[in-house]
OpenMM code with the backbone's topology and positions (N, CA, C; nanometers):
from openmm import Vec3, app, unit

residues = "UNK UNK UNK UNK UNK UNK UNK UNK UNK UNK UNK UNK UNK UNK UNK UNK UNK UNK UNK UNK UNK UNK UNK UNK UNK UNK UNK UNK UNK UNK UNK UNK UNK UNK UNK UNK UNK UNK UNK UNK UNK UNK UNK UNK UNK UNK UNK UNK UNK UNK UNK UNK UNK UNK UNK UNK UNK UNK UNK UNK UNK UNK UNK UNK UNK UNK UNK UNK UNK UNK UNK UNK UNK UNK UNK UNK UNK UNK UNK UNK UNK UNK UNK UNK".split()
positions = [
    Vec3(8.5039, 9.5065, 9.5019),
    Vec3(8.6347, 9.4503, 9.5245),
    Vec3(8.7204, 9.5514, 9.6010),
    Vec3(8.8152, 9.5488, 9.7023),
    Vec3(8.8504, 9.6074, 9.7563),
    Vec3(8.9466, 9.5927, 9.7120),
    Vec3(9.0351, 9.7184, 9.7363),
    Vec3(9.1926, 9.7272, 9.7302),
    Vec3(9.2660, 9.7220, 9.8050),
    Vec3(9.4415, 9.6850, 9.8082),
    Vec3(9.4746, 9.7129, 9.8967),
    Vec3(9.6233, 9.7690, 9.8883),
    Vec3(9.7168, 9.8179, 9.9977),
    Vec3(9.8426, 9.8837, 9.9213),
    Vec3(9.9328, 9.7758, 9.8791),
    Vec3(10.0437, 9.8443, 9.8578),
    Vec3(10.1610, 9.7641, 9.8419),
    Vec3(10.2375, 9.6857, 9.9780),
    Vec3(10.2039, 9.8032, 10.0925),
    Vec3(10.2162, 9.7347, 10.1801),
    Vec3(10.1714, 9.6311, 10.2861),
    Vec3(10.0262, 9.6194, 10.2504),
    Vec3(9.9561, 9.5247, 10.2906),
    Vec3(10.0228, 9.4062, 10.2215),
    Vec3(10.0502, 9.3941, 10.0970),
    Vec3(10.0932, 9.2621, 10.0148),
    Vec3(10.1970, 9.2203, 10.0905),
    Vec3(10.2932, 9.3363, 10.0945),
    Vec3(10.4255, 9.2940, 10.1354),
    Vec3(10.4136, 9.2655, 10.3128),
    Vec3(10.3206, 9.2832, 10.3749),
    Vec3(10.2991, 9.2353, 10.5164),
    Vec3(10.2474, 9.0942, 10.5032),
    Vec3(10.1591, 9.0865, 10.4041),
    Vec3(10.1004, 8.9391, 10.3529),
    Vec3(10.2119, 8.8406, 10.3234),
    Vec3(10.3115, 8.8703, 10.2553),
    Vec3(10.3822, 8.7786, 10.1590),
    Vec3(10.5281, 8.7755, 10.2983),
    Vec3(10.5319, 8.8437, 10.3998),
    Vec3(10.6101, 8.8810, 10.4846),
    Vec3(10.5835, 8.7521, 10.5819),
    Vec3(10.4466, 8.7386, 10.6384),
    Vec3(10.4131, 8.6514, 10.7253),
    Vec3(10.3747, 8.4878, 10.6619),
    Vec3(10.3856, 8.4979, 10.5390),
    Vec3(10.3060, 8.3906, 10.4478),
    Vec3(10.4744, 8.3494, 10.4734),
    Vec3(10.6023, 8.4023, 10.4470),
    Vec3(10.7559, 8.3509, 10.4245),
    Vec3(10.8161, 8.3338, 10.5192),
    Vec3(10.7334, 8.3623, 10.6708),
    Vec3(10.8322, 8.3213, 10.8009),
    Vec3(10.7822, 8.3483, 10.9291),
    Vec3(10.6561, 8.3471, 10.9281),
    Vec3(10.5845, 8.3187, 11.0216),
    Vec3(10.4879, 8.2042, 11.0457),
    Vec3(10.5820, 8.0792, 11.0981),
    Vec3(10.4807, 7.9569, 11.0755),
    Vec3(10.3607, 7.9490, 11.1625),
    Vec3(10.3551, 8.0104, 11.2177),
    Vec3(10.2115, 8.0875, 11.3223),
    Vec3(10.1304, 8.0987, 11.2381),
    Vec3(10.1221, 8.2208, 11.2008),
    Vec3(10.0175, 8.2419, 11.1010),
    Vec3(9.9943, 8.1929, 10.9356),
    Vec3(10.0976, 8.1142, 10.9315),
    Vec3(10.0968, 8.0031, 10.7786),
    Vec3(9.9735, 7.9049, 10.8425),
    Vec3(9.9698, 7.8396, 10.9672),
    Vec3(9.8540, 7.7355, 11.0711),
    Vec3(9.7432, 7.8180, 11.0578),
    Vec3(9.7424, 7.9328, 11.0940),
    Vec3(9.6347, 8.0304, 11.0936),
    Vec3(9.5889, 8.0416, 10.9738),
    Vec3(9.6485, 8.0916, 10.8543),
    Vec3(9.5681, 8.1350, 10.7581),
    Vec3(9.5161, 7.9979, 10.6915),
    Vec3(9.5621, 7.8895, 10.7028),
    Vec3(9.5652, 7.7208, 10.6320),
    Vec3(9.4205, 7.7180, 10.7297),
    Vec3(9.4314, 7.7579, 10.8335),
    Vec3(9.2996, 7.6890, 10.9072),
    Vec3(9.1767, 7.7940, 10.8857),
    Vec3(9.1720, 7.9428, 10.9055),
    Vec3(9.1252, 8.0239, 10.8885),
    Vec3(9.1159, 8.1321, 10.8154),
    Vec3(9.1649, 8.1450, 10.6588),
    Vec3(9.2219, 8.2296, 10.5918),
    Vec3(9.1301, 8.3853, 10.6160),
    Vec3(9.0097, 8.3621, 10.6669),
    Vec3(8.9537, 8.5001, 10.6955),
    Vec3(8.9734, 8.5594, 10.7958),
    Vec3(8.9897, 8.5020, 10.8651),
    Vec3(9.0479, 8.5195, 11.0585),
    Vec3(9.2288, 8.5968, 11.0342),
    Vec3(9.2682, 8.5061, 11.0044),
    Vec3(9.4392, 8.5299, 10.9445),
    Vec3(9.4806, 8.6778, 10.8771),
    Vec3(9.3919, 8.6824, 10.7654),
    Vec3(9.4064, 8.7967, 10.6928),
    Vec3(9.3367, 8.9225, 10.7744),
    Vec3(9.2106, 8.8872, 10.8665),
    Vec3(9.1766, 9.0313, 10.9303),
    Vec3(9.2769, 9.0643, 11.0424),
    Vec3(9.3507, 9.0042, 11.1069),
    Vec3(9.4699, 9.0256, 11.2089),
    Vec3(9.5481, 9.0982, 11.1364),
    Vec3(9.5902, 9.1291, 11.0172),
    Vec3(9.6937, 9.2399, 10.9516),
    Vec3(9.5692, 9.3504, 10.8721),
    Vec3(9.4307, 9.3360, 10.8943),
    Vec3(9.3652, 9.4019, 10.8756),
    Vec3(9.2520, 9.4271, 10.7083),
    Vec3(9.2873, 9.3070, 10.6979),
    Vec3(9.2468, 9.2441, 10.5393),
    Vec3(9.1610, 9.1838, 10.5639),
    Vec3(9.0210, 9.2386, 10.4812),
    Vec3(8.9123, 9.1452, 10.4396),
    Vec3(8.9088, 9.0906, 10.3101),
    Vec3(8.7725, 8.9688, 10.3847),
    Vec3(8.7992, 8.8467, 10.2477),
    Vec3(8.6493, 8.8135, 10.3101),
    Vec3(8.6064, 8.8220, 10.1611),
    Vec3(8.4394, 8.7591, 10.2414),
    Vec3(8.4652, 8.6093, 10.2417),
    Vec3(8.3799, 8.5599, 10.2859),
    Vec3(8.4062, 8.3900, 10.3001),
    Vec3(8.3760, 8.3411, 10.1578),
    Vec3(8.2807, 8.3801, 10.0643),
    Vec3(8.2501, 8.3270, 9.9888),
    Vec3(8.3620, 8.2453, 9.9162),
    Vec3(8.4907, 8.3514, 9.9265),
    Vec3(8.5764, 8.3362, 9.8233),
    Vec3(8.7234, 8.2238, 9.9004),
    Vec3(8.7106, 8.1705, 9.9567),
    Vec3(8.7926, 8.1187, 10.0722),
    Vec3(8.7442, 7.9088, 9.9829),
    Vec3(8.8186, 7.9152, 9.9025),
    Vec3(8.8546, 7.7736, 9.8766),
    Vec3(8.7955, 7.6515, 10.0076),
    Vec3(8.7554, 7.5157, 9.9460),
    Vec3(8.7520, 7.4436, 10.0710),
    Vec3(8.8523, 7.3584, 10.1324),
    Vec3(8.9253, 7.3309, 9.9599),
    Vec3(9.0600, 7.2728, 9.9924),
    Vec3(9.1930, 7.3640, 10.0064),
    Vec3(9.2743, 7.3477, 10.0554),
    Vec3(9.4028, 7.5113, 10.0576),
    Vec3(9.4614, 7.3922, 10.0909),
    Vec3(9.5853, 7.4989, 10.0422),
    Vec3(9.7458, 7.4389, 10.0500),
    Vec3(9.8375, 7.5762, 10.0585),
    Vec3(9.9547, 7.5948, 10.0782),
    Vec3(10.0662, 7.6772, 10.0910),
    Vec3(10.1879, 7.6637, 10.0134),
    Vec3(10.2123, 7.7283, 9.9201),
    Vec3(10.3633, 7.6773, 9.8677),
    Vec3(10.4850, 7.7315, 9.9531),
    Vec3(10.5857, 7.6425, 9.9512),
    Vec3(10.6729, 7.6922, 10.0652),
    Vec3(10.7631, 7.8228, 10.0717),
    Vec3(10.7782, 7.8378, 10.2384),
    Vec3(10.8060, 7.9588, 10.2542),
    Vec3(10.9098, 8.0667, 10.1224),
    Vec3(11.0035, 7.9981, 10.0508),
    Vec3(11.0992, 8.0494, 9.9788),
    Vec3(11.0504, 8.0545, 9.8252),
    Vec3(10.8868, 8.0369, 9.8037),
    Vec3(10.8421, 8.0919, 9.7372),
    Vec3(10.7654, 8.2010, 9.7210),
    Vec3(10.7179, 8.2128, 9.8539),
    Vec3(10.6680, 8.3880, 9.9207),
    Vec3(10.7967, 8.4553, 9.8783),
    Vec3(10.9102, 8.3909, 9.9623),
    Vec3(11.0523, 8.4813, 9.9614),
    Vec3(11.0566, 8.5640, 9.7987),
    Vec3(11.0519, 8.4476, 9.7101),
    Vec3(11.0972, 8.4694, 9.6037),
    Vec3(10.9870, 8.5985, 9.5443),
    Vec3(10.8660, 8.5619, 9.5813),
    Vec3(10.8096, 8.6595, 9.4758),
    Vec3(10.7589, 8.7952, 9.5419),
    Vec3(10.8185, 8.7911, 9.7071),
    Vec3(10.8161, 8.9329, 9.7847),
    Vec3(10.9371, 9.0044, 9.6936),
    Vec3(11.0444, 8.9413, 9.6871),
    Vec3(11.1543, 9.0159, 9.6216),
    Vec3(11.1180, 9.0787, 9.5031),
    Vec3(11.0706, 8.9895, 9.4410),
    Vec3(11.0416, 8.9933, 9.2758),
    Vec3(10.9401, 9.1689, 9.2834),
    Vec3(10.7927, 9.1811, 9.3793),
    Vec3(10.7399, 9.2575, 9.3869),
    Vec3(10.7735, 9.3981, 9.4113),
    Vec3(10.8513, 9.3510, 9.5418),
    Vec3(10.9181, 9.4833, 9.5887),
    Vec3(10.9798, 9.5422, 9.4854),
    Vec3(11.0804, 9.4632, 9.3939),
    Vec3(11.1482, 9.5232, 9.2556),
    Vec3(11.1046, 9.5860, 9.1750),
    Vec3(10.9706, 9.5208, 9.1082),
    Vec3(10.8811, 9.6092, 9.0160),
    Vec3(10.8319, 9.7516, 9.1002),
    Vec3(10.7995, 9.7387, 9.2014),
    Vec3(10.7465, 9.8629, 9.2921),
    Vec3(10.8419, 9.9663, 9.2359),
    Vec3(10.9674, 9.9406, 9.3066),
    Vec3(11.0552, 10.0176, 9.3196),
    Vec3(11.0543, 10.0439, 9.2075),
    Vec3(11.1215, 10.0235, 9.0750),
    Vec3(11.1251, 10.0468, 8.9706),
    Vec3(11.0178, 10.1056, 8.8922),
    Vec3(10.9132, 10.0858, 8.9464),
    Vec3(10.7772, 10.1543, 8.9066),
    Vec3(10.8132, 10.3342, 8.9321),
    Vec3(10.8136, 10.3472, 9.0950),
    Vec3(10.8432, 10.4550, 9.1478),
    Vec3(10.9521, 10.5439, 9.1088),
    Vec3(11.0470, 10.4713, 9.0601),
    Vec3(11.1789, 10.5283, 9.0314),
    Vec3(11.1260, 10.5868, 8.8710),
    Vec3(11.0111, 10.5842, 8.8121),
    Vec3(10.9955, 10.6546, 8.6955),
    Vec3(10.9036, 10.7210, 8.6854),
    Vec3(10.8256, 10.7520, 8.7913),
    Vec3(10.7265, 10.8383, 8.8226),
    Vec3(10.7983, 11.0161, 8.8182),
    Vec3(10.9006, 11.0371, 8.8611),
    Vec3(10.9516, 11.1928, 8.8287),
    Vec3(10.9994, 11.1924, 8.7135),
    Vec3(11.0265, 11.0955, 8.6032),
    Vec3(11.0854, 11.1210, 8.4496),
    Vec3(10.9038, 11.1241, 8.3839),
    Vec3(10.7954, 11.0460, 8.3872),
    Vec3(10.6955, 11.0571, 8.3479),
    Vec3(10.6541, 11.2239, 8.3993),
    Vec3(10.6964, 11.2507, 8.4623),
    Vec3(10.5947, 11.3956, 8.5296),
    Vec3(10.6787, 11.4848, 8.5104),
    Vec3(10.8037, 11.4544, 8.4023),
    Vec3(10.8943, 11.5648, 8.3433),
    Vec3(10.8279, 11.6291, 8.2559),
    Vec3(10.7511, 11.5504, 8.1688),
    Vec3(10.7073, 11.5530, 8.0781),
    Vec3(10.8233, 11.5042, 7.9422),
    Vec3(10.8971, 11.4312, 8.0056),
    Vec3(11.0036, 11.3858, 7.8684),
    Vec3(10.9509, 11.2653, 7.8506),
    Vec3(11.0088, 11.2574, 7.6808),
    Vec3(10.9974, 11.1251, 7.6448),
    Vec3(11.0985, 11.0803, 7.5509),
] * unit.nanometer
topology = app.Topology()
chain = topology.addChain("A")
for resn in residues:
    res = topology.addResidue(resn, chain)
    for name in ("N", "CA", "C"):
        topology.addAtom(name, app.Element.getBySymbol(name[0]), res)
């Protein structure tokens, strides 16, 4: 299984919320789609039926992500204080 960063997601969830280009693209080709921002996906795993929920639900849960990130990060120098 491969990994990938935070910013790959947020390039994912970026073009999935307002790029209706590649919303056609990934609906028609989701392996094609995702290697253009540089993301693999073997085919196996590529559904036969797909759908998209709309753009302002990417919106919603890019925000939502970015938040936990941040907030993740923002406690990484109190953990490595060694306080508790």
């Amino acid at each position: 299984m491969a990994t990938h960063s935070p910013q790959d997601l947020d390039l994912l969830l970026s073009k999935l919320s307002g790029d209706d280009t590649f919303r056609a693209s990934f609906l028609n080709d989701p392996q094609l789609a995702l290697g253009t921002l540089g993301i693999k996906l073997d085919a196996d795993k590529i559904p036969a039926l797909r759908s998209l929920p709309a753009k302002d639900v990417f919106i919603a849960s890019r925000h939502a992500i970015k938040g936990k990130l941040e907030n993740a990060a923002g406690a990484i120098p109190f953990f490595l204080s060694g306080q508790r």
